[in-house]
N, C-alpha and C positions, 0 to 999 in steps of 0.2 A: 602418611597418605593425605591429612587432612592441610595438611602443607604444601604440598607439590599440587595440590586442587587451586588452593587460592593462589599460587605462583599463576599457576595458569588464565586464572580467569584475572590475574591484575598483569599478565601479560596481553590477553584480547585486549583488555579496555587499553592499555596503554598504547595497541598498535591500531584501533579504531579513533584514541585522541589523534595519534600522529596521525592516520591516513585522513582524516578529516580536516584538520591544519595544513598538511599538503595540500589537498587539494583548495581549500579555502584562501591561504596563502598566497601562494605559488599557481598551480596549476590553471585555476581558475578568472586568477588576474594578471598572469603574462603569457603562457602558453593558450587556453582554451578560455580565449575574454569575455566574462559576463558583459551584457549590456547595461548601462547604467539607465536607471530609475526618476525619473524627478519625483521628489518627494511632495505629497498632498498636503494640503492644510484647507482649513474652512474658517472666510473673515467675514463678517455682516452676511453671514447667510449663505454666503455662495463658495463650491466645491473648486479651489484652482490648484494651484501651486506654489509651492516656497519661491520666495521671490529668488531672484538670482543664481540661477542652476544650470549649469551648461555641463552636456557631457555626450556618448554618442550610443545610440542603439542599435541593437544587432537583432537579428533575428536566423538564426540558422547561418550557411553563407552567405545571402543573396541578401538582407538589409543589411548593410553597415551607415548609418545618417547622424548628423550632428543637429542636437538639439540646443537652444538658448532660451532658457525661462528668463521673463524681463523682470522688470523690479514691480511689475503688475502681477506677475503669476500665471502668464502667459507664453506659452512658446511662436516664438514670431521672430524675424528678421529687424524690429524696433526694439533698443535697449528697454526704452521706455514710453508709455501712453501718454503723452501731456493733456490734461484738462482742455486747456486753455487753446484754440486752435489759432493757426498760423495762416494770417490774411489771404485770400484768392487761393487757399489751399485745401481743395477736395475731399474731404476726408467720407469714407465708407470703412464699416463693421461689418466682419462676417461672422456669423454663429453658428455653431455647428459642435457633433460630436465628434469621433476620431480620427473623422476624414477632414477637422476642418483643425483639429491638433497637429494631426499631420506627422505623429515621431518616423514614419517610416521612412520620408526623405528628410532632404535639410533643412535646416529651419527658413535657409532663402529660395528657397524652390516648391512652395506650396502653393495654392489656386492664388493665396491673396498677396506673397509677394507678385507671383508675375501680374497678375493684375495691375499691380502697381506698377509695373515696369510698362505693362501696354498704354495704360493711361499716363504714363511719363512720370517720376518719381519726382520733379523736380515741381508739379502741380497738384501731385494727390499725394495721400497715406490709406493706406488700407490696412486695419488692425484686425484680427483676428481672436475672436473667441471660444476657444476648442476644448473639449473635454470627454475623454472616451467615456464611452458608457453613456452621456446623457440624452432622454430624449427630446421631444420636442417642447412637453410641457416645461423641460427644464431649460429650451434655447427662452420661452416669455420670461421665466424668474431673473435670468441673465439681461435682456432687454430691456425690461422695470429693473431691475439694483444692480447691474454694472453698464452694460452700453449705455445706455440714456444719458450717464454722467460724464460721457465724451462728447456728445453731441454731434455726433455724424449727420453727415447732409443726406449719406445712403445706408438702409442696413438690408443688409441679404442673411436671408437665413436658408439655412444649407440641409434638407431632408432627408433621409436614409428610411428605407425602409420599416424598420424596426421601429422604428422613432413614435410609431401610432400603438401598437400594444402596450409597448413600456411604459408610455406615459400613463396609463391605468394598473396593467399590470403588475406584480412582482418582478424584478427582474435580479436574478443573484449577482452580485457585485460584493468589493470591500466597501464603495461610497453610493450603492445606488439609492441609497434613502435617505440622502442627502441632497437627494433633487425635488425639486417640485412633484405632486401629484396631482394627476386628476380623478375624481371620486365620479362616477355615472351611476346615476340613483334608479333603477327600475329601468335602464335606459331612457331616460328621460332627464332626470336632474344633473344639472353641475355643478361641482363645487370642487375647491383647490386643498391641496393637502400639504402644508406648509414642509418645506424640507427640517430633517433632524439634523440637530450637530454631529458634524463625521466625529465619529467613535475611533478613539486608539483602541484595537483588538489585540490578544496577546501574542499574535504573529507578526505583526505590524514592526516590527526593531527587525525580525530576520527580514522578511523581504524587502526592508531599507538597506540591511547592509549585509547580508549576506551574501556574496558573491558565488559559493553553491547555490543558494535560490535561485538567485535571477537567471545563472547559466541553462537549468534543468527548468524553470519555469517559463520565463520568457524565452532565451535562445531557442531552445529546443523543444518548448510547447510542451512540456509533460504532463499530462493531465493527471493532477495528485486525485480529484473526485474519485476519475475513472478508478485509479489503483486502489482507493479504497473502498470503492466498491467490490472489487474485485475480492480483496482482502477480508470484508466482511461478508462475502455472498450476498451483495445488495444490488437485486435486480432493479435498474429504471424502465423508466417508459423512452420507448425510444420515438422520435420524433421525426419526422421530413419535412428539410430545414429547404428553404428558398430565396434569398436575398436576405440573409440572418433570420430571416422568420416563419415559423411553424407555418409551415401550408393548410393546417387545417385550422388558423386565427385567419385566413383572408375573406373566406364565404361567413363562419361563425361570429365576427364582428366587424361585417357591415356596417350597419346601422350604428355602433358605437365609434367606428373611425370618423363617422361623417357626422355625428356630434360634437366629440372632441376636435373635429378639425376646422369645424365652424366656428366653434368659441374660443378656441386660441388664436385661428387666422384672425376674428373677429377681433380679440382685444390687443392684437398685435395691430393692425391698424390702428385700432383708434390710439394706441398711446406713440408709435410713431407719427400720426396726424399732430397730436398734441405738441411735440419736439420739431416739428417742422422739418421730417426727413421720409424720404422716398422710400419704400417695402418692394424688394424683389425675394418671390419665393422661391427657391430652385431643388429638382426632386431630383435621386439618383436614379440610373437606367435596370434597366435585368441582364447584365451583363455576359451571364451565364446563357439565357436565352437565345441576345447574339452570337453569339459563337457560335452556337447549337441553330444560327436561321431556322428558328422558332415560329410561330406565327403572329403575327403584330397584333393582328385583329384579335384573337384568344387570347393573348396576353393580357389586354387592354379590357376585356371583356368580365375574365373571370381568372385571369390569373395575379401576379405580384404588380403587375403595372395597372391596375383598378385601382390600386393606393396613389398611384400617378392622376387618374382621373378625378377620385374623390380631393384632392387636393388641387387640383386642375378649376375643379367646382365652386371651391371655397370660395378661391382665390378669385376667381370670376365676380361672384357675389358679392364679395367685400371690394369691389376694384384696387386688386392687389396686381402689378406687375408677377406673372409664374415664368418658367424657364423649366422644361420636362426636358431631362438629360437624356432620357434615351434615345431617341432619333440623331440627338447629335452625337453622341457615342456608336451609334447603330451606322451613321455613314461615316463615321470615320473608319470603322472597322473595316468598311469596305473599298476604303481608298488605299488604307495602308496594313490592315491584316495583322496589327499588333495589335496584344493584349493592355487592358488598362490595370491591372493589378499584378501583386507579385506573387508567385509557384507556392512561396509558402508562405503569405498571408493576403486574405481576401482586400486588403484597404489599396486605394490608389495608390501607382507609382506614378514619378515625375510627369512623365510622358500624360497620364490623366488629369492632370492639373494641370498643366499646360491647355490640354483640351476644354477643359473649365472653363477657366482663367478667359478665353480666347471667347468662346458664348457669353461668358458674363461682358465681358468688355464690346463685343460687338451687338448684343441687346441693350446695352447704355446709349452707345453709341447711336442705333437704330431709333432708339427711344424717347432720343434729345434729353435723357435723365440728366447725364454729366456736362451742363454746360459752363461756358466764360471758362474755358483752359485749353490748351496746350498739349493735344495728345499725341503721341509716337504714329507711324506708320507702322501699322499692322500689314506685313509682309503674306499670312497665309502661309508661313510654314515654321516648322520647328527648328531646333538647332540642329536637328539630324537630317532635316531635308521633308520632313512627313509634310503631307498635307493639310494643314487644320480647315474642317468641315466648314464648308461659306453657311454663315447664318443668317439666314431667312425671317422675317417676318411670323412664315407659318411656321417655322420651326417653334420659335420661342412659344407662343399660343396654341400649338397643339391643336392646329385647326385640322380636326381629324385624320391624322394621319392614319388612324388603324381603321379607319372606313376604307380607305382607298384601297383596292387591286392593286394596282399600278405604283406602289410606293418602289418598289424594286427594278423598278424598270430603269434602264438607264438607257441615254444618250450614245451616238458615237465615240465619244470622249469619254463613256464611263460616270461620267456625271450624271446626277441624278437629274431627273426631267419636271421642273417645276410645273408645266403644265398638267402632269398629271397629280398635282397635291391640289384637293380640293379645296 
């Protein structure tokens, strides 16, 4: 009896080794293909990537995108960053967290390749510096110890909601405390919280190379927390989320967004002042909102796009060029009635980058930021025909558009009616 016991249980284990090497093997990497991973590292401080890492990511059906990490640790459409710049050739950094990484499209169809392409490749470079997860406090650490040592003529930094809590906040990650913090003392005091060296964790080997991981983790979102909660009976707090962030962090820190967002706009100019390059701030829209023709004014007031105005503010006060996305997201949606992100996952697709791309380039342009070059004829439309949004003046400066009645009004042509933008 005690024989045919252990027969059996060194038959389970033998047929859970195999069906776990099938599917790890086999199933996983030719039939049902994980998406590949670039792998992290951390050099003088800063959270990037192994240099030289190309592969493609998937998410569910609907992303399949090819990523290229450069020999900088950067996914971008440039092998390489050189130092040293290339005479009468324009060069701007963008900084930003996952929407400015970008894994969801290609690596040559993000805001800063087409940027590049609008501003003519053959007179600019646009490098990109992206990194999911990080906030804002962590686009300055990157600014001080990696932009700055390329010496861009322009640096845009690229804002996400999120990007105002986290930077004080806790925020769960494998590298989130490996980014800069900011410490708010009483509401009142500031002071920086130097990032930790990213930690090898003991899971760290499987979600680099386990290809069960990545299928059930990233392809299809499995949320291991939830299951184990579930598994332990461990009730959370549940939360109502709004542009990734707790709805009830936009009235309860006030007052500490629009300190933290002073003292970073604030030393974010002065150390681009110092390098001799131009600061454009640029915030993302409430997307959700649009869709839902929401009201501008409430939004703007008391809802996720307050984090638009308090930065609106900074940016004012430090005379920083701002760019507030959602008006120009808001009428594009109304020309052309496409979404800017993809069914299953919140980050920009092409199509939104494009739309970027298209405001950043025509607020340079508006701005005389980009001059002595060479730039493309910007057509006003995409490759599918869409409309891209004519940028305005008041668009870029957010000269009250959520005071106006009359923002929605349109023209015989559907066009929006600048006379009614105050």
């Amino acid at each position: 009896m005690k024989g045919k016991i252990l027969a059996n249980i060194a038959l389970v284990v033998v047929s859970i080794i195999f069906t776990f090497l099938l599917l790890e093997l086999v199933v996983f990497r030719f039939v049902l293909i994980a998406p590949d991973m670039p792998k992290l590292y951390f050099a003088d401080g800063i959270v990037k990537y192994i240099p030289n890492q190309k592969g493609i990511y998937r998410v569910q059906n609907e992303i399949k995108s090819k990523f290229n990490i450069n020999a900088n640790g950067w996914n971008s459409y440039h092998s390489i960053y050189n130092k040293e710049k290339i005479l009468n050739k324009y060069r701007i950094a963008i900084i930003g967290d996952s929407y400015v990484e970008a894994l969801q499209v290609d690596f040559d169809s993000s805001l800063a390749e087409q940027l590049e392409k609008y501003l003519g490749i053959e007179n600019s470079e646009v490098f990109r510096f992206g990194i999911s997860g990080a906030p804002m406090s962590q686009y300055l650490h990157l600014l001080r110890n990696e932009v700055g040592k390329y010496r861009p003529d322009l640096v845009i930094i690229l804002l996400a909601h999120n990007d105002f809590n986290e930077s004080y906040d806790y925020a769960p990650g494998v590298y989130t405390s490996s980014f800069l913090k900011i410490k708010i003392d009483n509401g009142m005091g500031i002071s920086e919280i130097s990032p930790i060296k990213l930690q090898t964790q003991w899971y760290s080997f499987i979600r680099d190379y386990s290809a069960t991981w990545r299928y059930l983790a990233y392809r299809q979102q499995v949320k291991f927390n939830v299951l184990r909660n579930i598994i332990f009976n461990k009730q959370e707090k549940k939360e109502a989320y709004r542009a990734n962030i707790p709805i009830s962090c936009i009235k309860s820190n006030t007052n500490k967004n629009k300190l933290l967002t002073d003292y970073i706009f604030r030393e974010m100019k002065h150390y681009t002042d110092n390098i001799g390059s131009d600061l454009i701030i640029a915030i993302d829209g409430d997307r959700q909102a649009i869709y839902s023709n929401q009201n501008t004014e409430q939004l703007y007031e008391a809802g996720v796009l307050n984090l638009n105005l308090i930065a609106k503010s900074s940016a004012k006060e430090n005379n920083i060029h701002f760019i507030d996305l959602h008006p120009i997201f808001e009428e594009a949606f109304h020309k052309n009635a496409k979404r800017f992100e993809f069914q299953c996952d919140g980050h920009w697709n092409a199509y939104a980058h494009q739309i970027v791309a298209n405001a950043i380039y025509q607020y340079v342009q508006n701005k005389n930021i980009v001059t002595s070059h060479k730039s493309v004829l910007n057509t006003g439309k995409t490759k599918s025909g869409d409309t891209l949004p004519v940028f305005r003046e008041n668009d870029a400066e957010l000269l009250c558009w959520y005071n106006s009645p009359h923002y929605f009004n349109t023209s015989a042509k559907g066009e929006l009616n600048d006379s009614k933008i105050k």
